[in-house]
N, C-alpha and C positions, 0 to 999 in steps of 0.2 A: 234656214240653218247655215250657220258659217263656219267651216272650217280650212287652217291653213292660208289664215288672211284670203278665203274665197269669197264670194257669196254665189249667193244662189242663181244669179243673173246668169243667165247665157252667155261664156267665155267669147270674146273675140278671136278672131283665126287671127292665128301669127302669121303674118309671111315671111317665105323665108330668106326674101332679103333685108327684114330688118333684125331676124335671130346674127345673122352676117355681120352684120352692122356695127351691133352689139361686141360678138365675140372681138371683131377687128380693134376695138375698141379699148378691149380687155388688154388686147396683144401689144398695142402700142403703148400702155402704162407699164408693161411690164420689165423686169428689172435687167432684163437684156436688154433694158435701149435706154437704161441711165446714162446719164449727160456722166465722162470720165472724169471728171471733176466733182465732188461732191459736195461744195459749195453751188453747182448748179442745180443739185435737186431738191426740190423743194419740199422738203420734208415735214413741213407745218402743214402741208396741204394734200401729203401723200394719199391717192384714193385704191391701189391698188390692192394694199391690207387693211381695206376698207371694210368694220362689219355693219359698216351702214348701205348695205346693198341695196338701192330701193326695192321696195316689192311691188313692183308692178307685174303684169305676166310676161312681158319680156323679160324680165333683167330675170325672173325664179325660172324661165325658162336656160337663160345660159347657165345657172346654179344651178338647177338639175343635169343641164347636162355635166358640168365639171363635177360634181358629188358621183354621178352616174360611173362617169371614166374613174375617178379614184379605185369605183368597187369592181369594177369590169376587171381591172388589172391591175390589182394593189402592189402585184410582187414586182412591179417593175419601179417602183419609188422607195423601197424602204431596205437604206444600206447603211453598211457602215463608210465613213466617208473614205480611210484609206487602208485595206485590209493590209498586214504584213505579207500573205501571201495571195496577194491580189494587186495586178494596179490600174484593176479597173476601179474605179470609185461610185459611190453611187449615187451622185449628180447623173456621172454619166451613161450609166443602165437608164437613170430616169428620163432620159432625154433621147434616148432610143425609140421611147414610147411616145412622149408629149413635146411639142416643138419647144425648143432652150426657152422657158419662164413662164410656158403660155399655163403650166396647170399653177405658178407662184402665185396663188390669188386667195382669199378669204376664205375660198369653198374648198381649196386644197389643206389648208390651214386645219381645216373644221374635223378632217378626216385623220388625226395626225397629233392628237390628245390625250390617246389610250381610254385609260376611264372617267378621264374625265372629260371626256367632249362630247359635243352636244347627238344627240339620236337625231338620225337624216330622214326627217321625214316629207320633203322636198322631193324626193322620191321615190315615196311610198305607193303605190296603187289603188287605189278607192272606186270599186268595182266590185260587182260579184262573186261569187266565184260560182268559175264556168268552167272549170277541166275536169268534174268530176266523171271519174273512170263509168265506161257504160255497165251497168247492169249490177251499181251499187246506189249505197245511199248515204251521208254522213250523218253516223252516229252520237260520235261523242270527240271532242275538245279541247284539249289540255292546254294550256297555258302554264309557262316560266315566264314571268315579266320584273326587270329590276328596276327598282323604283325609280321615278323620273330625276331630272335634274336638282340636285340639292346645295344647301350652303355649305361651305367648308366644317371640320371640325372645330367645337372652340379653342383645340389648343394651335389650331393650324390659323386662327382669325386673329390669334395674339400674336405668333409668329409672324403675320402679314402685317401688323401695324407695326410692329420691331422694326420689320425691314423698309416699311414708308418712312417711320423717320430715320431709319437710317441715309436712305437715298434721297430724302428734300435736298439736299447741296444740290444735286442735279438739274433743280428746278430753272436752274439758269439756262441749261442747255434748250438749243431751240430743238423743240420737237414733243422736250418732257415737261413744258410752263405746268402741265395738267399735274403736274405732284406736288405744286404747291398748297393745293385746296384738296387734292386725293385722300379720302377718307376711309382708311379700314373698316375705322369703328359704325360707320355710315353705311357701307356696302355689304359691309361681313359683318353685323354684331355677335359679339359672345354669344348672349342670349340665344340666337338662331343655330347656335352649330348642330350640324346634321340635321336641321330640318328641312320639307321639301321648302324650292322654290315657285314660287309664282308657276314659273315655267316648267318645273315639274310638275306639277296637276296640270297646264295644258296637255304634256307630253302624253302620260297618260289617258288624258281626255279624248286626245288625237288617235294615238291607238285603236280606243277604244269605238270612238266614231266611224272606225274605217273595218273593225271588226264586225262593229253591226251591219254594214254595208255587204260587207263579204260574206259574212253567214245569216244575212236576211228570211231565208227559204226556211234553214237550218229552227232559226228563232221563229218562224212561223209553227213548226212543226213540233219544235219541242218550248214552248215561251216558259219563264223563268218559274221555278218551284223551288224552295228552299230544299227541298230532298232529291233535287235533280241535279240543282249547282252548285255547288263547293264553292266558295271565293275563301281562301285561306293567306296570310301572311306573316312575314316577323312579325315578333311585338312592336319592332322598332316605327316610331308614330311616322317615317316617312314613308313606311313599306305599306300599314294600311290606310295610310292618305292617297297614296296610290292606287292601290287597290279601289277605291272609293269612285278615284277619280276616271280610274277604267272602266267600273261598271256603270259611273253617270254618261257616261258615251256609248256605253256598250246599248245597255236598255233604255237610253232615251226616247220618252215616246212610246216604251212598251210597258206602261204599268197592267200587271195583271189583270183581265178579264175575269172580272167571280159575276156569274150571272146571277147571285143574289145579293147583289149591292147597285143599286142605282148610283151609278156614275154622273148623272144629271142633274142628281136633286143637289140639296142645300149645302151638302157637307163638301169639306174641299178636301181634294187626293192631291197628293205628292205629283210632280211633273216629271220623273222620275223614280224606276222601280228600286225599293231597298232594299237590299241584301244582308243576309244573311254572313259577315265575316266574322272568322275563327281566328284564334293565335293562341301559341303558347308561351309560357314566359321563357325567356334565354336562358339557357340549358337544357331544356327539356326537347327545344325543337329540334328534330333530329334528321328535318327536311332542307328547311329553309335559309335559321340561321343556324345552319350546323356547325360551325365552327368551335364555337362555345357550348354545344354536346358534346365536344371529342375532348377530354382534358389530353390525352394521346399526343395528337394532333398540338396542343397547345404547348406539350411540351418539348415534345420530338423533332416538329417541324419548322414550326415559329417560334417556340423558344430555343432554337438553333440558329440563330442568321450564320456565323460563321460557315454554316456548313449551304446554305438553303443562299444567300446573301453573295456566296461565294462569285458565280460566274459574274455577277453586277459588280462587286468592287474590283475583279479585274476589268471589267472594261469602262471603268469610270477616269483611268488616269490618261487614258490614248485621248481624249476629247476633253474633258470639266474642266482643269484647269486651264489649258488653252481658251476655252469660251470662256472662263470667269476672268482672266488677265485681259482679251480682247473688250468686252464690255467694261472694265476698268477705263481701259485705256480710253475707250470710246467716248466715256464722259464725263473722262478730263475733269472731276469735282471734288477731289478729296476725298475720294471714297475708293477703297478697295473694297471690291466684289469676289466673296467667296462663290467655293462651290455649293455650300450649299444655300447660299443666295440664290443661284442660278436654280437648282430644283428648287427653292419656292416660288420662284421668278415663272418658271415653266408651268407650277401647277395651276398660278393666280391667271396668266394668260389663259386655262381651259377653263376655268370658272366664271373670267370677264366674257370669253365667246357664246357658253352655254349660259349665262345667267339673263346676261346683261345685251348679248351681239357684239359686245365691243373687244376690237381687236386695235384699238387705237394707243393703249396704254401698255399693260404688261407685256405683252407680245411682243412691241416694238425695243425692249428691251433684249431680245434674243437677235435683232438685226443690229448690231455693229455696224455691220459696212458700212449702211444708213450715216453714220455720225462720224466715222474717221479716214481721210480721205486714203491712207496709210492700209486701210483694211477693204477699198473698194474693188477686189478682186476677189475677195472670201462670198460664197454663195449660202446664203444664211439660211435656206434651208436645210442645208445638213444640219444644222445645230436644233433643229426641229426632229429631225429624222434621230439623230443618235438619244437625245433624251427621250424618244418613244422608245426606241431600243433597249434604254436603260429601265422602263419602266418596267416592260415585256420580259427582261432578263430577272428580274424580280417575282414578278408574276407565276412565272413558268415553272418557278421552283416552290414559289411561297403555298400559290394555290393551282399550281395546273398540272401538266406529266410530268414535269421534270423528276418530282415524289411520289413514285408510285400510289403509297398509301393516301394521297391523294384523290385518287380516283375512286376510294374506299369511301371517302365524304360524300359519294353520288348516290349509294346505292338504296339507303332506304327511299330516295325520292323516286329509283328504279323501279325496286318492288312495289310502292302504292302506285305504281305507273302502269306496272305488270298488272297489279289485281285489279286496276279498272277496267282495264281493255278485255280481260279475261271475263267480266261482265256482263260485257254485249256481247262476245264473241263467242262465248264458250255456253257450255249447261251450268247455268247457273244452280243447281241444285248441288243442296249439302251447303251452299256459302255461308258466311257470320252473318249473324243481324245485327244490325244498328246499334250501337249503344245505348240509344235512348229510344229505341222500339223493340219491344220484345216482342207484339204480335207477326209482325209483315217480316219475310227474309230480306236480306239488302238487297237494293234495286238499285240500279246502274247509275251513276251520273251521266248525265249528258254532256257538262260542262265542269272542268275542273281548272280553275283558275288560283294561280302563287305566286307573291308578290314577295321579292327578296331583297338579296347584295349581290353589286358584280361577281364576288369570290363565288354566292351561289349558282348565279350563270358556269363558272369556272370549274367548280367541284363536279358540276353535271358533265358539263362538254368533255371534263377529262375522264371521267366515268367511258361517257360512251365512245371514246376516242376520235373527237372528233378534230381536233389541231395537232395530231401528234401522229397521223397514216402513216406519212413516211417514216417514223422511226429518228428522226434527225435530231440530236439534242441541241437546243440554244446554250448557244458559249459565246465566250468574248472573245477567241480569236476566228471565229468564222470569216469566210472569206465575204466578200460585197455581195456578190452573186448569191451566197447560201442566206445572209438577211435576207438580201431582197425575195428569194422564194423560202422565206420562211413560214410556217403552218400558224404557228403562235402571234397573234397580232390584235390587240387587245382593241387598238381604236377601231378596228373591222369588225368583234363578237359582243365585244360589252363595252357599248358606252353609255352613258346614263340612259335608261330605259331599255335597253335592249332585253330583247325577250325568244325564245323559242317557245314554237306550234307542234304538238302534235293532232294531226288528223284523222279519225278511225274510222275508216270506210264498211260498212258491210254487206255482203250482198243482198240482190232484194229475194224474195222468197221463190224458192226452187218455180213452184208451180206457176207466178208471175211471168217468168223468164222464159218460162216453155211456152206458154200460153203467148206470148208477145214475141215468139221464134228467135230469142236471144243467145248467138253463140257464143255469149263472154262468155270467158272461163271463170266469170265472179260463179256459177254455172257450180262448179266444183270446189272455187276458194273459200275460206273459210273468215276473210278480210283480209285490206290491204290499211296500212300505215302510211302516212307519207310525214316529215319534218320540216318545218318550215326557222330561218333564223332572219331574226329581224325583217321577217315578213316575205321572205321573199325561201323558193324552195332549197332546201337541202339534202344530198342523198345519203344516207344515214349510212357507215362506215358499216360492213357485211350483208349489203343488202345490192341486189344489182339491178334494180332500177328506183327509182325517185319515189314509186309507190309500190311498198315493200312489204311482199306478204308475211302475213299475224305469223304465220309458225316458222319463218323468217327471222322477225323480228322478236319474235320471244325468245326465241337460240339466241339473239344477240343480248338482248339483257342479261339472261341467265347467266352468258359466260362471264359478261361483264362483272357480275357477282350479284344480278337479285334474286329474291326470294329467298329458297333456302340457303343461299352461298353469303346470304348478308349477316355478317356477323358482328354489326354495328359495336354492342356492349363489349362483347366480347376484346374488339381489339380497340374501341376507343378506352378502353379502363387504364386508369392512371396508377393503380395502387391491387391490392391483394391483401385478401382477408381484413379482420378489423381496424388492425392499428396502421392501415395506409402508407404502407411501405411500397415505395415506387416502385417498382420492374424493371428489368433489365428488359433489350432489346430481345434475346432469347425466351424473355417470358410469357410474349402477349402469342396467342393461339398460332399454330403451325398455319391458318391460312389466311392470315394478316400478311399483306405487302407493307413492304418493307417504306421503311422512314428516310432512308438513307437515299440521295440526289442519285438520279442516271448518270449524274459525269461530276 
């Protein structure tokens, strides 16, 4: 088995003077010790935003570690470059943290794309899992996963070949020869828009391999039944290619045992258990792709940019034109570079890293200094850092808190969240049965697995309040200091593949626990929760420790608004009575939150 350009061979031990080696390596390419002359550097041969990192296990070794520091301390690299009421900048908060250029590298690059950049699974942990609380057992599962790495939109793949020939003039420029033969239509066809790439079924794959690793025991215990596991997704064909792709890693290796089927003889099985996946068509999904359930929502919130759009067009003028005049000037071709050049510029650069690794071509067009000796004192990562800012100041409003009724998009996935866990946890007697079983009452999932959109990532997290604790609204005049510890940071919770875990612990049976003199207080709990995001633990906002008791965390849903507080129809309805006359804001139900921006 290979995963993560591994194999199965017994790793060699790193020593650690050649991790040393490496890093010194990194340091001395870096753009603190450019020759001040810009004609001295050699920019045809630049390896520094290099994404051709070898992968050997040293060189993924210094990549793990610089993806590692990214996530350890995000908030000390993401600012606005010069606040009005700050003159701190945030170069230099980031440099507080990371010595002047040492995190300027490929891997800092990677974490710094919003959503569109690549899912870090470099490092991810591929190991069992081994904290489980004494004198429980895990139950049951959940999975939110957004779908892996994909091609652009078709209309965003026309838009890119627009802007290559617009920029062939440049091809003279040394650094940019590579736009002479740079093909859109080659890299990005129409035909493929929105669908996964290559590298999204790995993604997924990867996941997926590392979740069978982790809940190994879990799958001994309960191995796959179609009435046990849920695998559910958009309709949309990258979500259950995904999905697909999750579960061929997930149950690799585990096709179901029927001991009345010889497995032996002549007939050939799959290598691979198949699953059972569900979808509804768009509009009707009122989990996954919700967005297009709520007409509310499509019309109140997004089809509002003036109002939802606002804090991003203010802070578009303190930076965009300035970057789209310096890249003009940079190269020198005939060509004036709008702004919104420069957001296409930005989005093709997270498409070439996550598709392709290559950070050799579009990327290099957000470094100016690079090419005009005029501009070799400007630090071209802020011009990274503010167009994440710009994407996040979108985000925040389009689909996360900044819009209350936002948070409203969370809550039917709240409630089927609530009534699983209420499953195994609770007395199950009196529950629904099956739709398609009328004899047996409904029996628990073990495993609930949904595969979406970042926005679905988004609508949940701001359900449960999970980037918005402190209360602090994203605006465009925040000071350096308030970006840089901002809650909302989209290349940190949803970037292509990004998923959140729930885990439903229960305790094991009264009379086990006594019998084996067990003082856990699982003893008297009735189960503990714990959340896991992009794999690694999270402690779920009203809850006081990391694994957060069931009647804990059911107050926390409820208030959120599931269950009975979910009043999905009710305040997603566009119109009243027959003839479809819109609503006023005063018309949709008294416990609908409100459409209108916190700031």
């Amino acid at each position: 088995m290979t995963t993560n350009g591994q194999t199965g061979a017994k790793p060699r031990t790193i020593r650690p003077w050649v991790v040393l080696s490496v890093v010194v390596a990194l340091l001395v390419c870096s753009p603190s010790v450019v020759a001040s002359d810009a004609s001295e550097y050699d920019i045809a041969n630049d390896s520094l935003f290099s994404g051709s990192i070898p992968h050997t296990k040293h060189a993924s070794v210094v990549l793990e570690l610089h993806v590692a520091s990214s996530f350890k301390a995000p908030s000390q690299e993401h600012q606005l470059a010069q606040s009005p009421s700050s003159k701190t900048t945030i170069l230099e908060l980031a440099d507080q943290t990371h010595h002047k250029g040492s995190s300027y590298s490929y891997a800092w690059l990677r974490t710094h794309l919003g959503t569109k950049g690549p899912y870090p699974h470099e490092d991810k942990p591929i190991r069992r899992l081994n904290d489980v609380p004494e004198g429980y057992d895990l139950v049951q599962v959940h999975l939110l996963n957004r779908h892996g790495t994909r091609y652009p939109s078709s209309k965003k793949s026309k838009a890119f070949k627009i802007l290559t020939d617009k920029l062939r003039k440049a091809a003279s420029v040394r650094g940019f020869e590579w736009l002479k033969d740079w093909s859109a239509s080659t890299k990005y066809p129409v035909e493929r828009g929105n669908l996964l790439a290559a590298r999204g079924d790995s993604d997924l794959y990867q996941i997926g391999y590392r979740f069978r690793t982790r809940y190994s025991t879990f799958l001994d215990k309960y191995p796959y039944d179609a009435n046990a596991f849920n695998f559910k997704a958009s309709a949309k064909p990258r979500c259950t290619q995904s999905g697909n792709a999750f579960s061929s890693g997930f149950l690799e290796g585990r096709y179901t045992n029927d001991p009345k089927m010889d497995h032996h003889g002549p007939s050939k099985w799959p290598l691979v258990q198949p699953v059972s996946m569900s979808t509804l068509p768009s509009g009707l999904d009122k989990e996954i792709a919700v967005k297009y359930a709520c007409p509310r929502w499509q019309e109140q919130v997004d089809g509002r940019p003036e109002l939802t759009l606002r804090q991003k067009s203010l802070f578009e003028p303190t930076f965009l034109p300035q970057l789209a005049a310096q890249v003009t000037q940079a190269l020198n071709a005939g060509v004036n570079v709008t702004t919104s050049d420069i957001s296409n510029i930005y989005q093709l650069c997270g498409f070439e890293i996550s598709i392709y690794d290559e950070d050799q071509t579009w990327c290099r067009l957000l470094r100016p200094s690079m090419l005009s000796p005029s501009l070799k004192k400007v630090d071209d990562r802020e011009h990274f850092l503010n167009l994440e800012i710009l994407d996040d100041l979108d985000d925040f409003y389009t689909h996360g808190p900044g819009v209350p009724f936002n948070r409203h998009l969370g809550c039917v996935f709240g409630t089927t969240l609530l009534d699983a866990m209420k499953l195994v946890l609770e007395d199950k007697a009196g529950v629904q049965k099956r739709a398609d079983d009328d004899d047996d009452p409904e029996l628990p999932h073990h495993g609930v697995f949904k595969f979406g959109h970042s926005e679905t990532i988004m609508f949940v997290s701001s359900f449960l309040g999970l980037y918005h604790q402190q209360g602090i609204p994203l605006t465009a005049n925040m000071t350096a200091e308030q970006f840089a510890r901002r809650e909302f940071r989209a290349s940190n919770f949803a970037p292509f593949a990004s998923n959140m875990v729930f885990e439903v612990y229960q305790p094991k049976r009264r009379s086990t626990l006594k019998r084996r003199g067990t003082t856990s207080s699982a003893v008297e709990s009735k189960g503990l929760v714990r959340m896991l995001v992009n794999e690694r633990p999270f402690q779920i906002p009203g809850c006081d420790t990391m694994f957060c008791e069931w009647a804990t965390f059911k107050a926390v849903l409820e208030k959120a608004g599931a269950g009975k507080n979910c009043d999905f129809d009710g305040c997603c309805a566009n119109g009243s009575g027959e003839c479809g006359v819109k609503p006023t804001l005063e018309e949709a139900p008294a416990t609908c939150l409100s459409v209108d921006p916190i700031v």
